[in-house]
C-alpha positions as a Markdown table, in Angstrom:
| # | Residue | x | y | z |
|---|---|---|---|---|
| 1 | Unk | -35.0 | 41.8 | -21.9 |
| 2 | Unk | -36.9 | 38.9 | -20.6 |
| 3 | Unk | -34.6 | 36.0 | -19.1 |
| 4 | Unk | -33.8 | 33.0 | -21.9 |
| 5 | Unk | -35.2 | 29.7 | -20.6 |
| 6 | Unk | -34.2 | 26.8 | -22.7 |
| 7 | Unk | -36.2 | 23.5 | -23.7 |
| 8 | Unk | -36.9 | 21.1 | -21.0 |
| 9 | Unk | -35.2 | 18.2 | -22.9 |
| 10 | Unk | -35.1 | 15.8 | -20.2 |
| 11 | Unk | -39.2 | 14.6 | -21.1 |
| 12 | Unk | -38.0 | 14.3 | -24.4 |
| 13 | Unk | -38.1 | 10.7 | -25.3 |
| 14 | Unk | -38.9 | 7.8 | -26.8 |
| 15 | Unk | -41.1 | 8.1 | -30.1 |
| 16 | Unk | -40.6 | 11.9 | -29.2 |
| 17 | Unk | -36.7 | 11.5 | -29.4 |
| 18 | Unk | -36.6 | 10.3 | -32.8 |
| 19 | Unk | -38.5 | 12.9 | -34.1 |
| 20 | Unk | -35.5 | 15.4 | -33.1 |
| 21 | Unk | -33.2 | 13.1 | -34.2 |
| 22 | Unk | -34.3 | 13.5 | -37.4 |
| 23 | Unk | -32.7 | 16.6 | -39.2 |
| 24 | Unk | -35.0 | 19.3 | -41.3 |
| 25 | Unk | -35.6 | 19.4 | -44.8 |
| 26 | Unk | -34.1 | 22.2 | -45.6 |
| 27 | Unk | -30.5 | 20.7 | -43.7 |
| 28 | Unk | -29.9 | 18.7 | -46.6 |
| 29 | Unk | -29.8 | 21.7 | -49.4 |
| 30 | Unk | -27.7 | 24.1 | -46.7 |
| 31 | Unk | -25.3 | 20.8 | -46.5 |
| 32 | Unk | -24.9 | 20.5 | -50.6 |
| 33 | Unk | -24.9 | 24.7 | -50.6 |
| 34 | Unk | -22.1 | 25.6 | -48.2 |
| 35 | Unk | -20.1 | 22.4 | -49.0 |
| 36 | Unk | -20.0 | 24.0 | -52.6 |
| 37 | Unk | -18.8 | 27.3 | -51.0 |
| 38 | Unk | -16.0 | 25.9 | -49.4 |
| 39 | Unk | -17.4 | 26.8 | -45.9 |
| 40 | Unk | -16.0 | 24.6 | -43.5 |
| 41 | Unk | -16.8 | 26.1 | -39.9 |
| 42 | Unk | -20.7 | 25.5 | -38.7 |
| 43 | Unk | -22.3 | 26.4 | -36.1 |
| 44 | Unk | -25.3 | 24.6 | -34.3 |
| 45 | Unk | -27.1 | 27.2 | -32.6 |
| 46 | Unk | -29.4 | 25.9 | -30.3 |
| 47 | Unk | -28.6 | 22.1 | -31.0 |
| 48 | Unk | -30.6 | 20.4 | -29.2 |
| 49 | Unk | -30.4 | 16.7 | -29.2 |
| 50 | Unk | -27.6 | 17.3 | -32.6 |
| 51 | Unk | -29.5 | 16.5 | -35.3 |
| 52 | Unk | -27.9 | 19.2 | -37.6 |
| 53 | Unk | -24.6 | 18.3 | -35.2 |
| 54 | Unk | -24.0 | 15.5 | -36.6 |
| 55 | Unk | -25.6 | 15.5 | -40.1 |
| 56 | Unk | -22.9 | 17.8 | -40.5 |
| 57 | Unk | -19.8 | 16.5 | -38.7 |
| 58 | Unk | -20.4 | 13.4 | -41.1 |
| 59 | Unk | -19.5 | 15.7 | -44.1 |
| 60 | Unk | -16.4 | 16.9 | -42.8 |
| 61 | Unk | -17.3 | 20.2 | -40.9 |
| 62 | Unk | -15.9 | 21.4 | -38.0 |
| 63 | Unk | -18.7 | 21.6 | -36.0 |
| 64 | Unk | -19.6 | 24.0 | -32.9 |
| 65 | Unk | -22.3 | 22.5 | -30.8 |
| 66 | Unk | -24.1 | 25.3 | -28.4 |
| 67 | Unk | -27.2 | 25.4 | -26.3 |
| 68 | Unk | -28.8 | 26.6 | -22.9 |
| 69 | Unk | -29.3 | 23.6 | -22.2 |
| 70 | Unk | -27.2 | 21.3 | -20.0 |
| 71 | Unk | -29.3 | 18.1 | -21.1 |
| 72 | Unk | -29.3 | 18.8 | -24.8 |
| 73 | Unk | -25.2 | 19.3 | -24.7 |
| 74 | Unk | -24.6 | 15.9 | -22.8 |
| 75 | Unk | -27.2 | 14.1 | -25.0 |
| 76 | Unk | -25.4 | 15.6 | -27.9 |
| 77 | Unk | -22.5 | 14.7 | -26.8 |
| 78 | Unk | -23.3 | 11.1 | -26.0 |
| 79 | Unk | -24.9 | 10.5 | -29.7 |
| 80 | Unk | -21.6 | 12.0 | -31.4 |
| 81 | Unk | -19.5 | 9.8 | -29.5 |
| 82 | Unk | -21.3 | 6.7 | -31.0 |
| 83 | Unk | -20.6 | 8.0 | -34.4 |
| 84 | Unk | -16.8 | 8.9 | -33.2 |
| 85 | Unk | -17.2 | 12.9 | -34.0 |
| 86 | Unk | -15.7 | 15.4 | -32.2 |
| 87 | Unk | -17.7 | 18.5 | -31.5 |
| 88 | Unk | -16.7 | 21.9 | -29.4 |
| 89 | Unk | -19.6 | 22.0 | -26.8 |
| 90 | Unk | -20.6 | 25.3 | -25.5 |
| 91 | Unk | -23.7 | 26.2 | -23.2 |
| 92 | Unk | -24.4 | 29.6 | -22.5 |
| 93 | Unk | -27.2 | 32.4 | -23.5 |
| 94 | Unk | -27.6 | 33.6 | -27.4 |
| 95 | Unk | -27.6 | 37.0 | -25.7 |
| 96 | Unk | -23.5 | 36.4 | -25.6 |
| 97 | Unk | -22.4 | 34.1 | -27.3 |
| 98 | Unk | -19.4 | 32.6 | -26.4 |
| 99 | Unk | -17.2 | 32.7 | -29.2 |
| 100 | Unk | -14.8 | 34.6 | -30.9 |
| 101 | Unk | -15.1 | 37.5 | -33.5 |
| 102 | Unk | -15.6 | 36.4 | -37.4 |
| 103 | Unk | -15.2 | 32.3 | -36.3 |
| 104 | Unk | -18.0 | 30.8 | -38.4 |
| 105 | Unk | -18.4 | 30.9 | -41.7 |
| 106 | Unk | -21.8 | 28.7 | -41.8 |
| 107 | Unk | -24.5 | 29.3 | -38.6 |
| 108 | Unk | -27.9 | 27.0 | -38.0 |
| 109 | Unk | -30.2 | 27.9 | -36.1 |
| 110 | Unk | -33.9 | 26.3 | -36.4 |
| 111 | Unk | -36.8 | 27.3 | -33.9 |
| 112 | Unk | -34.4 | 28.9 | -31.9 |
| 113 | Unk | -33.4 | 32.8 | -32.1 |
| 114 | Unk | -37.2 | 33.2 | -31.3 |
| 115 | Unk | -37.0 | 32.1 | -27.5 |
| 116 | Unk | -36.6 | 35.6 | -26.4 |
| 117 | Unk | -38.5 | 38.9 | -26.6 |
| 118 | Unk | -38.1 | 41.7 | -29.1 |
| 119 | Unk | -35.0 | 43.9 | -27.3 |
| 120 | Unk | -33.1 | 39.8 | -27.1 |
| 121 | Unk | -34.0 | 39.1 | -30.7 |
| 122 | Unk | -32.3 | 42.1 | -31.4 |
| 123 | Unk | -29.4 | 41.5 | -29.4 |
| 124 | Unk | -29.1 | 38.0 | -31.1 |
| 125 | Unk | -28.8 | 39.6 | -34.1 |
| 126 | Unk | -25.9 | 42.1 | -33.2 |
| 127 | Unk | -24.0 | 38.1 | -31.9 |
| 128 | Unk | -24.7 | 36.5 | -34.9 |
| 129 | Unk | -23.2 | 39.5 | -37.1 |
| 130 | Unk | -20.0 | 39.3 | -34.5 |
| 131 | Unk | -19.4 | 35.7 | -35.1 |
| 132 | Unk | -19.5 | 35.0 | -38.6 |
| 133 | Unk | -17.2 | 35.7 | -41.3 |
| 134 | Unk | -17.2 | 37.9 | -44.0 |
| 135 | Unk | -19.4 | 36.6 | -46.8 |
| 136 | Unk | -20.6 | 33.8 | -44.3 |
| 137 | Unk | -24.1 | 32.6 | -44.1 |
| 138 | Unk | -27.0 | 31.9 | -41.7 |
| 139 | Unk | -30.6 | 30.0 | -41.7 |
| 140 | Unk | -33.1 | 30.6 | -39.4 |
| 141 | Unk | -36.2 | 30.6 | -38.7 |
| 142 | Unk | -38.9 | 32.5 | -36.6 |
| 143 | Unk | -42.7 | 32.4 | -35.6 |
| 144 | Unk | -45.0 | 34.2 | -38.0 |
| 145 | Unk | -47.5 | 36.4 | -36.7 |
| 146 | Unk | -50.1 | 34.1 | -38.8 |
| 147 | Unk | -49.7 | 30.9 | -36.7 |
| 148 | Unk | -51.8 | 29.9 | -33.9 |
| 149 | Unk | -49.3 | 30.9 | -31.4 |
| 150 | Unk | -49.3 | 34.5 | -31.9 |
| 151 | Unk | -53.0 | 34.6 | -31.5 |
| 152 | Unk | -53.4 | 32.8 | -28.2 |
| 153 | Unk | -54.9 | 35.9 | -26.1 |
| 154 | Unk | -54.8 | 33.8 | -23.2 |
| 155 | Unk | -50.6 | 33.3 | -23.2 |
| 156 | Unk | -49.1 | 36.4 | -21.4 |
| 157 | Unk | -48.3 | 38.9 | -24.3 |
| 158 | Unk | -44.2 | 39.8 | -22.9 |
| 159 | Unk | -44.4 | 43.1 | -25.5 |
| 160 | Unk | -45.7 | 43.7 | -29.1 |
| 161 | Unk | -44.1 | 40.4 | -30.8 |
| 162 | Unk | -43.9 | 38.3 | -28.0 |
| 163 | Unk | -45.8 | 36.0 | -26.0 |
| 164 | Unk | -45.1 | 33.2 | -23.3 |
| 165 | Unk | -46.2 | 29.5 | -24.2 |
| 166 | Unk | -48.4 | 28.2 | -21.5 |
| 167 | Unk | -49.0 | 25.2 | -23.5 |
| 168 | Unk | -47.8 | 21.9 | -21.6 |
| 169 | Unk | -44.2 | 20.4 | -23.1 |
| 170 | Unk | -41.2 | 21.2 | -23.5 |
| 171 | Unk | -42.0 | 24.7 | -24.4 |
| 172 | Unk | -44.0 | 25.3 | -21.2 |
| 173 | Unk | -43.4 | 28.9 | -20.3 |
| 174 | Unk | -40.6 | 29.7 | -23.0 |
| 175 | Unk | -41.1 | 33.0 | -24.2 |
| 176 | Unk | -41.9 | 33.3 | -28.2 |
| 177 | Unk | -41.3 | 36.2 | -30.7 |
| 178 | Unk | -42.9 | 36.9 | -33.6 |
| 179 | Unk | -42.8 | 38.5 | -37.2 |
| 180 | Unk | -44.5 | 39.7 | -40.1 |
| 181 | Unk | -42.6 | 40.3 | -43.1 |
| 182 | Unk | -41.8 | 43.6 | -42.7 |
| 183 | Unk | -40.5 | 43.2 | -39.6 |
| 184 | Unk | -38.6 | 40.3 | -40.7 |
| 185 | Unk | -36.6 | 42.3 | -43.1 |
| 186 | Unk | -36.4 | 45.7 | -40.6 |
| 187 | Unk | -34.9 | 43.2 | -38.6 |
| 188 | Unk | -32.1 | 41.9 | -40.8 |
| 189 | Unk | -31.3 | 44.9 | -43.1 |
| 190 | Unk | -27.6 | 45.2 | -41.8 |
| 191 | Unk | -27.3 | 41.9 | -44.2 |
| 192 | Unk | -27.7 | 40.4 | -47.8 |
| 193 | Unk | -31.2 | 38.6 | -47.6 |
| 194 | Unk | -30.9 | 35.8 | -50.2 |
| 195 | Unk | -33.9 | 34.1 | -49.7 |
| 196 | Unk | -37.5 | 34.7 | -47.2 |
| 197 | Unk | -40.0 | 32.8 | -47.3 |
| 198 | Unk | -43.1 | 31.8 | -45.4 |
| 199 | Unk | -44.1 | 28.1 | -44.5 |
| 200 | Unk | -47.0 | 26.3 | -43.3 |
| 201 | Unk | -46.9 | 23.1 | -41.3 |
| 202 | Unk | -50.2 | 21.0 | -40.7 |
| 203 | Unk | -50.3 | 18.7 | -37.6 |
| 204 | Unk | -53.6 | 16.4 | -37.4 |
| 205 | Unk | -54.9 | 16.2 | -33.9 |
| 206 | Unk | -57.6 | 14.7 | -32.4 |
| 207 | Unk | -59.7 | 17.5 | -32.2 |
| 208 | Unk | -58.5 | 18.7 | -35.8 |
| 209 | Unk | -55.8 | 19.7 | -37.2 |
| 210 | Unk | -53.7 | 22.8 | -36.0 |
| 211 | Unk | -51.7 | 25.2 | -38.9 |
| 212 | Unk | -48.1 | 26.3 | -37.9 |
| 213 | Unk | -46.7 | 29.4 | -39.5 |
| 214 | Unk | -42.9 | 30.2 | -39.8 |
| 215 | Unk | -40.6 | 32.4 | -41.9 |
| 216 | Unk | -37.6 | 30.9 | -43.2 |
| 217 | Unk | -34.2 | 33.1 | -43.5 |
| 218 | Unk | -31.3 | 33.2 | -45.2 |
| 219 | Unk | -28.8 | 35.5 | -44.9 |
| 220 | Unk | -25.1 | 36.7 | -45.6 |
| 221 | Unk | -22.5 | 38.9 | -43.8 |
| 222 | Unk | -21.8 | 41.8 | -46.1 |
């Protein structure tokens, strides 16, 4: 498996910032949906700056911040002691995850999982059924083989799914996985899929505008 490197969240700032302050779309239904099931104990997988942290925390969770990254835990940290929430803060490596057996009845993770190669994803996967509960549920969400990404032949290609963003940012040099559909459900087919579905984001740039392809997951522990 190909070492995890994390997001370099330290050049993350300003207007920057506030767009990863701003929780996803989809947060907002997963809040309303798990709420209604009674589920109680969330996990933020790959937090970052705690978006999803403290979207839920303010409705009553108990919340499980973890990330790779030392600066996305202490910023984190510093936004949810403004709101007076109290988090568990874990860094570590998705490949072994910190936590105990069945723990989590609710797991988040956005544009994370896929920071790894194909032997880590699968890995990942084997965590993530460890950790929740019985009947629990997780969101996530990885590359598509469709985006832009995938088809950079110039970023080092790590094995069949995978390649290594050589893009300047905050990716720089983070490996990313990719899936088609088939793939997607080989690679979840120890669990309920309740919903898959592929997404397309548009971002204008100067030189036109760039297409960004992900599949979105949810799934339940038998």
């Amino acid at each position: 498996m190909i070492e995890s490197k994390g997001w370099n969240w330290k050049i993350v700032k300003d207007e920057k910032e506030k767009i990863w302050k701003n929780p996803s779309i989809e947060s907002y239904y997963l809040l309303n949906r798990w709420k209604s099931q009674n589920k109680r104990y969330f996990l933020d997988l790959g937090c970052g700056l705690g978006r999803h942290s403290i979207l839920f925390g303010k409705n009553e969770f108990n919340v499980s911040c973890f990330d790779i990254s030392q600066e996305a835990i202490d910023r984190t940290k510093e936004w949810a002691k403004k709101e007076n929430l109290e988090f568990d803060y874990k860094i570590g490596d998705m490949l072994k995850l910190p936590y105990n057996d069945e723990q989590f009845d609710c797991i988040y993770c956005r544009n994370v999982i896929s920071h790894t190669d194909t032997e880590g994803i699968k890995q990942i996967i084997r965590e993530l059924d460890r950790v929740m509960k019985h009947d629990g549920e997780c969101y996530l969400t990885l590359g598509s083989k469709d985006t832009w990404g995938f088809k950079q032949n110039n970023w080092p290609l790590i094995d069949e799914n995978t390649r290594l963003r050589m893009e300047e940012g905050p990716e720089y040099k983070v490996p990313h996985f990719y899936v088609d559909y088939n793939l997607a459900k080989q690679l979840f087919s120890n669990f309920k899929i309740i919903n898959i579905h592929q997404e397309i984001d548009y971002y204008e740039k100067q030189n036109g505008t760039t297409e960004s392809y992900h599949y979105h997951i949810l799934i339940q522990k038998h």
